[in-house]
N, C-alpha and C positions, 0 to 999 in steps of 0.2 A: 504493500500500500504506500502510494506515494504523500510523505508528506508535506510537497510544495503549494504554496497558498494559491490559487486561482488568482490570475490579474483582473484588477479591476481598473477599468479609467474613471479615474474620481471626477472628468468634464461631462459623466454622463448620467451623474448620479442626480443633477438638476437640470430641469428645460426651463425657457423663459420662453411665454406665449408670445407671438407675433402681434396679437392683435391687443392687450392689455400691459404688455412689457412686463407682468410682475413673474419672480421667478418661484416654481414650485419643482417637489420631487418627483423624479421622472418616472412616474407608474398612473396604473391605469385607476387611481383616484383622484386625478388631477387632470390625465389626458387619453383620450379614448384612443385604441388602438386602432391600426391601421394595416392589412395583411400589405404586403410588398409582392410584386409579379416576376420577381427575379428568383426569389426562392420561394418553394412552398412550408409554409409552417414558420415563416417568420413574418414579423411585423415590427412597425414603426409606430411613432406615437404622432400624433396629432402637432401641428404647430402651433395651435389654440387651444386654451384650455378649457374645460370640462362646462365650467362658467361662460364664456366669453359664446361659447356654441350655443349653449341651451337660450343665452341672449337673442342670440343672432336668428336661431329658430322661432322664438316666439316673436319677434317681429315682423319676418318672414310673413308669417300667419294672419300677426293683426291687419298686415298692408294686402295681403290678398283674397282676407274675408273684405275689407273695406273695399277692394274690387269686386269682384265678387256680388258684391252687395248693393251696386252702381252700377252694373250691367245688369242686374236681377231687376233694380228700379228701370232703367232704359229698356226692356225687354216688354217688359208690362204695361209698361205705357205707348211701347209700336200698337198701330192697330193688329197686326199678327198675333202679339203675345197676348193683347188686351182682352180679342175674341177667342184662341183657344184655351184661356182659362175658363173666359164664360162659359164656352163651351163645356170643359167638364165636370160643372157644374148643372147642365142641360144634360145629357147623357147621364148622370146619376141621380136625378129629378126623381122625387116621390110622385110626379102627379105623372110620370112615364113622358119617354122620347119616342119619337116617331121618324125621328131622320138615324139615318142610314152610317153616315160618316162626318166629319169636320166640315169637308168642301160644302156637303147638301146644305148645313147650315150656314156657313157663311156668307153663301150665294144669296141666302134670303137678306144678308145686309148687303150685299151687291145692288139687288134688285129692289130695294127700297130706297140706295141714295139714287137710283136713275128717277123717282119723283119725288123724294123730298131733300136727296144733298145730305149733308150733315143734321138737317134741323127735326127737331121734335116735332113730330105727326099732329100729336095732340097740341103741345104747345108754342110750335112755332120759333123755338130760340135753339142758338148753333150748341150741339151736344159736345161734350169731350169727353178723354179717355185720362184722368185726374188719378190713376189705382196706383193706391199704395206713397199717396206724395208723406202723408206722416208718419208710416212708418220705417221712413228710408231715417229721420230722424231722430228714431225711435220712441215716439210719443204712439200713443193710440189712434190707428189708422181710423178716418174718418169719410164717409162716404161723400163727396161732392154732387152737387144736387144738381147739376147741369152731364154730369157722365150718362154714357149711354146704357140704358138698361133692359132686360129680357120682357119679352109681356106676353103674356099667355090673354090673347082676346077673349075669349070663352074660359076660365077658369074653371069649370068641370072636364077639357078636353084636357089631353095633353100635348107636348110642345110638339109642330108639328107647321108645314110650311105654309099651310094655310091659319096655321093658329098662333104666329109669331109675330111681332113687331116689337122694334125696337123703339126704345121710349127713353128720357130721359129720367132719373132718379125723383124729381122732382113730379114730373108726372104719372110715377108708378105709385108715388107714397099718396098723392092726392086723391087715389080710389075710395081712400073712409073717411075720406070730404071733400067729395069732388064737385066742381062747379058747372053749373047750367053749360058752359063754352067744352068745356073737356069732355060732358056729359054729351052733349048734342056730337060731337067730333066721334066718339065712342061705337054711335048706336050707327051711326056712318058707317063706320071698319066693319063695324058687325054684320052688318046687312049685304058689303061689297062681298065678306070674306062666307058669308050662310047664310045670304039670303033672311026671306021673311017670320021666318020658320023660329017656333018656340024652342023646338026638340033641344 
């Protein structure tokens, strides 16, 4: 049995991080290993330390959830994102869907702005697509009274291309007090879209 000491090089018994300058002992509590491609089964230590990484990572994060979270608002508010959300929300409807796919329904907003453009059927003022503007700043999202909204003409049918129109917020919530103008405009749709008929 040999008994000569193992050499050790005392310059490598500490590392100082590149990115913090302070200097710690060279092991994998201070600096995460790193496998090397020249040999198998050895490794190298990090030039940052343990600290300075787990910094760097949680930043990382907070700057690409805040992306992230600024193309989710810009998404939602495209007319594309704005109507396939509503959409899935139409397709999961308790009171039952009757269209087929995305397209069938959004064709039914195609073919509404070739006679009314952007504006409210019933009420005559330019709609928008306002989703989610509070909670990109994280207050409690609030619905905009002028955004465009689903309408089921007949509320015993379900949604369905004759039974659709889009309305504004303001004149959906106006049905459990609706006015003589909205009322007379109503019984209009209804008669164009079923005729005279009670059924």
């Amino acid at each position: 049995m040999s008994l000569r000491k193992a050499y050790t090089n005392s310059l490598l018994l500490e590392k100082t991080c590149k990115k913090c300058n302070k200097t710690f002992p060279r092991n994998r509590e201070y600096f995460y290993e790193r496998g090397t491609a020249s040999k198998i089964g050895s490794f190298s230590y990090s030039n940052t330390c343990i600290a300075c990484e787990t910094e760097k990572a949680r930043e990382w994060k907070k700057n690409n959830n805040e992306r992230k979270r600024k193309a989710d608002f810009a998404y939602k508010n495209s007319e594309n994102g704005y109507f396939k959300e509503m959409w899935q929300s139409v397709k999961r409807s308790q009171h039952g869907c009757e269209f087929e796919n995305y397209d069938e329904f959004f064709n039914c907003w195609r073919e509404q702005q070739k006679t009314y453009g952007n504006k409210c059927p019933y009420l005559n003022i330019e709609m928008t697509r306002k989703k989610g503007v509070q909670s990109l700043y994280g207050r409690k999202n609030k619905t905009c009274p002028t955004n465009i909204s689903k309408d089921r003409i007949d509320s015993r049918k379900p949604y369905s291309k004759n039974n659709l129109m889009f309305v504004s917020w303001k004149a959906n919530n106006m049905k459990n007090n609706i006015s003589p103008l909205v009322a007379k405009r109503f019984i209009g749709f209804y008669k164009e879209r079923f005729g005279d008929g009670d059924e």
